[in-house]
N, C-alpha and C positions, 0 to 999 in steps of 0.2 A: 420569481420562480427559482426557487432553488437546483443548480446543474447537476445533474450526477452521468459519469463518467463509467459505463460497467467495462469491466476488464481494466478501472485503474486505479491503483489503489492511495490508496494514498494511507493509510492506516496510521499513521504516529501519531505524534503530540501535535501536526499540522491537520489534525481535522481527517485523520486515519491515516497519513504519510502521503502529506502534499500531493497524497497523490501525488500526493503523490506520486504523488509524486509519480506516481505513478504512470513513467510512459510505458514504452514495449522497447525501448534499444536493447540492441543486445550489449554482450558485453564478455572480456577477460576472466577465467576463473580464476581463483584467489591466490596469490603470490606466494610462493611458501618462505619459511624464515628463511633466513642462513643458520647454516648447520655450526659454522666455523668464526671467528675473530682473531685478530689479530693479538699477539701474547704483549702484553702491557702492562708494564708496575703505575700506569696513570689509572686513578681512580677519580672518576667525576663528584665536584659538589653534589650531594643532592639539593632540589631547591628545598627553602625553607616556609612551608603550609601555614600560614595561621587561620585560626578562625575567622578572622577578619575578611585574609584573602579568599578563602571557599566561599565562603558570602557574595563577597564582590563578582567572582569569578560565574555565582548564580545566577546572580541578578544578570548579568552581558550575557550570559548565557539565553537565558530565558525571553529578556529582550529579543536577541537576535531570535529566535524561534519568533517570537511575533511580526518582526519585519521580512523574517523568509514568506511566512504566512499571508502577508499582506504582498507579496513578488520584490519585494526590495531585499533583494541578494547580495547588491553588493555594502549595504550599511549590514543586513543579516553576519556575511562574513567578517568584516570589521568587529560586531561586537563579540562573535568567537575570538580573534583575534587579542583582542584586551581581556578578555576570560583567562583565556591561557598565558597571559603576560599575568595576569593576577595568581591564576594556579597553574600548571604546565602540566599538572596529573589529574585536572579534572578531565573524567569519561566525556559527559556529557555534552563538553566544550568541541571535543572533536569531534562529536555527533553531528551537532551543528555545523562545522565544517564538510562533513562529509555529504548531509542534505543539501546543503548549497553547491559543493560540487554536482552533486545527482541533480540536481534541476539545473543545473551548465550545460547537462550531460558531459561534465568532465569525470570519465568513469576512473581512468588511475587516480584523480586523487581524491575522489572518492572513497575508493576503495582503501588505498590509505590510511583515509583517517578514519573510516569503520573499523580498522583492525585495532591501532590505535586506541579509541574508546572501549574496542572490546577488551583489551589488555587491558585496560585499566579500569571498568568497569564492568566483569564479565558476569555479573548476574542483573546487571541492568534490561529489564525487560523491556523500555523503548526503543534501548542499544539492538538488542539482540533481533527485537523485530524488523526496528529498519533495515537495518545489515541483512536481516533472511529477507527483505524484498527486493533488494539494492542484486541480492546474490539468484535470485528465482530471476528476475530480467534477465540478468547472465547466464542464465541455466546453469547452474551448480544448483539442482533441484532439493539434491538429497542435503549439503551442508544446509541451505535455507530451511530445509523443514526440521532440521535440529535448532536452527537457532527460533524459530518460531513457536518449538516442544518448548525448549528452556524458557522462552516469554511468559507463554502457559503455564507452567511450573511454578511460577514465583506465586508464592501466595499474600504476600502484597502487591501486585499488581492489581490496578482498578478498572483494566481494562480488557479483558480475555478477550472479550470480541474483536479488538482488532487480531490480536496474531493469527484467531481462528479464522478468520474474514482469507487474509492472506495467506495463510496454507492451504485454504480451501482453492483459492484462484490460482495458487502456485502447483496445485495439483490438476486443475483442471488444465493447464498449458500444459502438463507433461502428459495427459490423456488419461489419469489416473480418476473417474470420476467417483467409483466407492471409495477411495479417501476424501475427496472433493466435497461428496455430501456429509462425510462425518464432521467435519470442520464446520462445512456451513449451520448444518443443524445446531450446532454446539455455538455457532457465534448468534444467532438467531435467538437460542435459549439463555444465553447472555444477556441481551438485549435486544428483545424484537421490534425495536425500533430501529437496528441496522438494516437501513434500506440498502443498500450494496452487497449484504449477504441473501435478501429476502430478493433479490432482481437473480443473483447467482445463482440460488435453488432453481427460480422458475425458468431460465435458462438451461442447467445442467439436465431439468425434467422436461421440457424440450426435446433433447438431444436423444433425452435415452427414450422418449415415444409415449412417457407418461405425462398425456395432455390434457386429463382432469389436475392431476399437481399442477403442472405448470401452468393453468389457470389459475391456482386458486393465489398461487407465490404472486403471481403477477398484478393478482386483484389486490395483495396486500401492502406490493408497491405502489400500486397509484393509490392507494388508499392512505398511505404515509405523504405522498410528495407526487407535484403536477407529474402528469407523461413528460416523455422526452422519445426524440425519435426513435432511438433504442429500444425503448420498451412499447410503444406503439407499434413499430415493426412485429416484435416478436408477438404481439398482441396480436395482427393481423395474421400471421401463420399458425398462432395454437390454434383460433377458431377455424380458417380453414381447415385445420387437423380435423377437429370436432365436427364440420357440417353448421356450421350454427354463419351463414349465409350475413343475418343479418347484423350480428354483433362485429362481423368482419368487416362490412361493408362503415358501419360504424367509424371502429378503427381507424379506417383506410383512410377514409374522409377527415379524421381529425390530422394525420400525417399529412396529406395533402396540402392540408389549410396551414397546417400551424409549421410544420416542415419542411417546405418545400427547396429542390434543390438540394438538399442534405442527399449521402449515399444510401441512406435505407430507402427514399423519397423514390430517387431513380430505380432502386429495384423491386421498387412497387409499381413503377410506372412499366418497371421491361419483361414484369413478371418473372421475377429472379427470387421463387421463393423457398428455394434449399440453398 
């Protein structure tokens, strides 16, 4: 059975950001530069790029995304590590450092080497999305949903549904749900096989009391991918919305069976249905 996680996203090149990466810590807003340095006639080597090295620096690169992806963080950080001994101005390298910090929940150096990758990659649209998820957890709401606009923007990127995925949920924590739905719609018509955006409609339609959509979103998730306690919960309260007795009781019964002990489980059982 395939797990899905609503409210985490994970949106990158780990299968939408490790969900991603996605937990709920909170976290530090973003460090401003220094304004100032010290006055110096030393001027630094820069290092010297070849095509050789950006290659090499790819491949550890890309590597390490695979072994983040698989939870091996600490070979993941290693092969960023010889990425950047290969190139030191590859973006993407510190990307990958800064994922693996974010699944540490080590958020300064995280944040770091987000910024880092953004300097040196700043029309990188996986850069930019991570970085706006890394920064919506922190609540710096407004920088994340610029950096999430710029992901959108790039008209080579091949994948708009995640940034829209994540603005849409980055909007929904701040209570923002008419942008919430623009995004989601927009990630959905990207690709209506994003089951994370198509679970986030039927939830945001929920909230707002329209519980013929948020049937119909919800029908389209199980219809993509088994239930999960999350969306059996939320299944069991649209149709109490709706009066529809027996589709509820349905529901209820498959949470019970298949979920029990989980926290929707208990608030099915203590009648905790707002």
């Amino acid at each position: 059975m395939k797990r899905f996680i609503p409210g985490v996203f994970v949106a990158v090149c780990l299968a939408s950001l490790l969900a991603a990466c996605a937990g709920t810590q909170g976290g530090a807003s973003p460090a401003s530069p220094a304004t100032s340095a010290p006055v110096s006639d030393y001027k630094p080597v820069e290092p010297v790029v070849t095509g050789a090295s950006r290659t090499r620096a790819k491949s550890h690169t890309d590597l390490g995304l695979a072994y983040l992806e698989a939870g091996n963080v600490a070979v993941a950080l290693e092969e960023a590590k010889m990425a950047l001994r290969d190139d030191s101005t590859y973006g993407p390298a510190y990307n990958l450092k800064a994922l693996a910090h974010m699944y540490l929940q080590e958020r300064p150096l995280a944040q770091e080497n987000f910024e880092k990758a953004l300097r040196l990659a700043p029309n990188d649209p996986d850069i930019n999305n991570n970085f706006g998820w890394f920064l919506c957890q922190g609540g710096d709401t407004a920088r994340a949903m610029a950096l999430f606009n710029a992901a959108i923007r790039n008209p080579l990127y091949n994948f708009p549904t995640r940034p829209y995925t994540n603005a849409g949920m980055c909007a929904m924590r701040a209570g923002d749900l008419a942008t919430a739905e623009v995004n989601f719609l927009r990630a959905v018509n990207a690709d209506p096989r994003n089951s994370q955006a198509v679970y986030n409609l039927a939830d945001l339609f929920y909230r707002r009391g329209n519980f013929i959509e948020a049937r119909k979103y919800l029908s389209e998730f199980h219809a993509q991918q088994d239930p999960v306690a999350e969306s059996l919960w939320l299944a069991v309260r649209i149709e109490r919305k709706l009066g529809d007795k027996v589709a509820e009781a349905g529901f209820a019964s498959q949470l019970r069976r298949r979920f029990a002990g989980t926290p929707e489980h208990q608030a099915l059982m203590q009648g905790n249905y707002d």
